[in-house]
C-alpha positions, 0 to 999 in steps of 0.5 A, a space after each residue: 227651719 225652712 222647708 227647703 231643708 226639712 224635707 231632703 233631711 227627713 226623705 234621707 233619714 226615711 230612706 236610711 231607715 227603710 234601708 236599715 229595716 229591711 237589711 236586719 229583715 233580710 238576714 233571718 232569711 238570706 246567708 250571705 256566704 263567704 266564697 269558701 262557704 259557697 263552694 262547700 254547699 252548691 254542688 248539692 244544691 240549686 246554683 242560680 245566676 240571676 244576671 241577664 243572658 248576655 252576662 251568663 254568656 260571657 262566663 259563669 260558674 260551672 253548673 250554674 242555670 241562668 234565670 235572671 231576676 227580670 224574669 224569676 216571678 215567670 220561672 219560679 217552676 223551675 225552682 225547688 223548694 225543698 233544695 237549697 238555693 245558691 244565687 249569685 250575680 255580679 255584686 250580690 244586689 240583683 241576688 238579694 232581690 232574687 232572694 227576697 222574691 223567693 222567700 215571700 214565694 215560700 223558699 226556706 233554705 236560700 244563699 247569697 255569694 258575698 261580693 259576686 261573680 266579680 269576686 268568684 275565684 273558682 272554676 267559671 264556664 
C-alpha cells in the first residue's frame, strides 16, 4: 500500500482511539445529567457557566456565576471542593474541558448539563 494512504488511515483511526479513551475516562468522574436531573441538584450546589462574558451577558441560568473555561486554572479559589459543581455552556464541550480541569485539581462531585444552554428550558436571567 502506498504511503499516501496508510498515514490519513491510521491519524483517523489514533484519533478515534484517543477519543474513545478518553470519553469511557471521563464517565468515572463526570455525570452527564439530563435537564430534570440538573434542576433537581443545582439550587444546593455551585452553578458554573463557563461560557465567555459577552455570552453569560446575553442570558443565563438564574443563579449561575460565569467563570469561563479560558480562565478556570486562574480562578480555581473560587471553587469549593466540597460542593458539588453544576457546569454548563452552550453545547456541553467547553463544560466537559472545564470538568476535566477540576477533576486533575482534585473535584470529586462534578456535573454536566446534556445538550447545554441551547437546550436549558428553565428559568434564564
Amino acid at each position: 500500500m502506498d504511503l499516501q494512504i496508510i498515514l490519513p488511515i491510521a491519524l483517523t483511526v489514533a484519533i478515534i482511539v484517543y477519543a474513545v479513551l478518553r470519553f469511557l475516562k471521563q464517565r468515572k468522574y463526570l455525570k452527564s445529567l439530563t435537564e430534570e436531573q440538573f434542576r433537581e441538584g443545582y439550587r444546593k450546589a455551585q452553578l458554573i457557566d463557563v461560557r465567555e462574558p459577552q455570552e453569560f451577558k446575553k442570558g443565563h441560568i438564574l443563579g449561575a456565576r460565569n467563570i469561563p473555561v479560558t480562565q478556570m486554572k486562574q480562578r480555581l479559589v473560587e471553587i469549593r471542593k466540597d460542593k458539588p459543581v453544576y457546569l454548563y455552556c452552550q453545547n456541553s464541550s467547553r463544560s466537559a474541558r472545564a470538568a476535566q480541569l477540576l477533576h486533575k485539581k482534585g473535584y470529586l462531585d462534578i456535573n454536566l448539563l446534556q445538550g447545554g444552554f441551547k437546550k436549558w428550558t428553565g428559568k434564564v436571567k
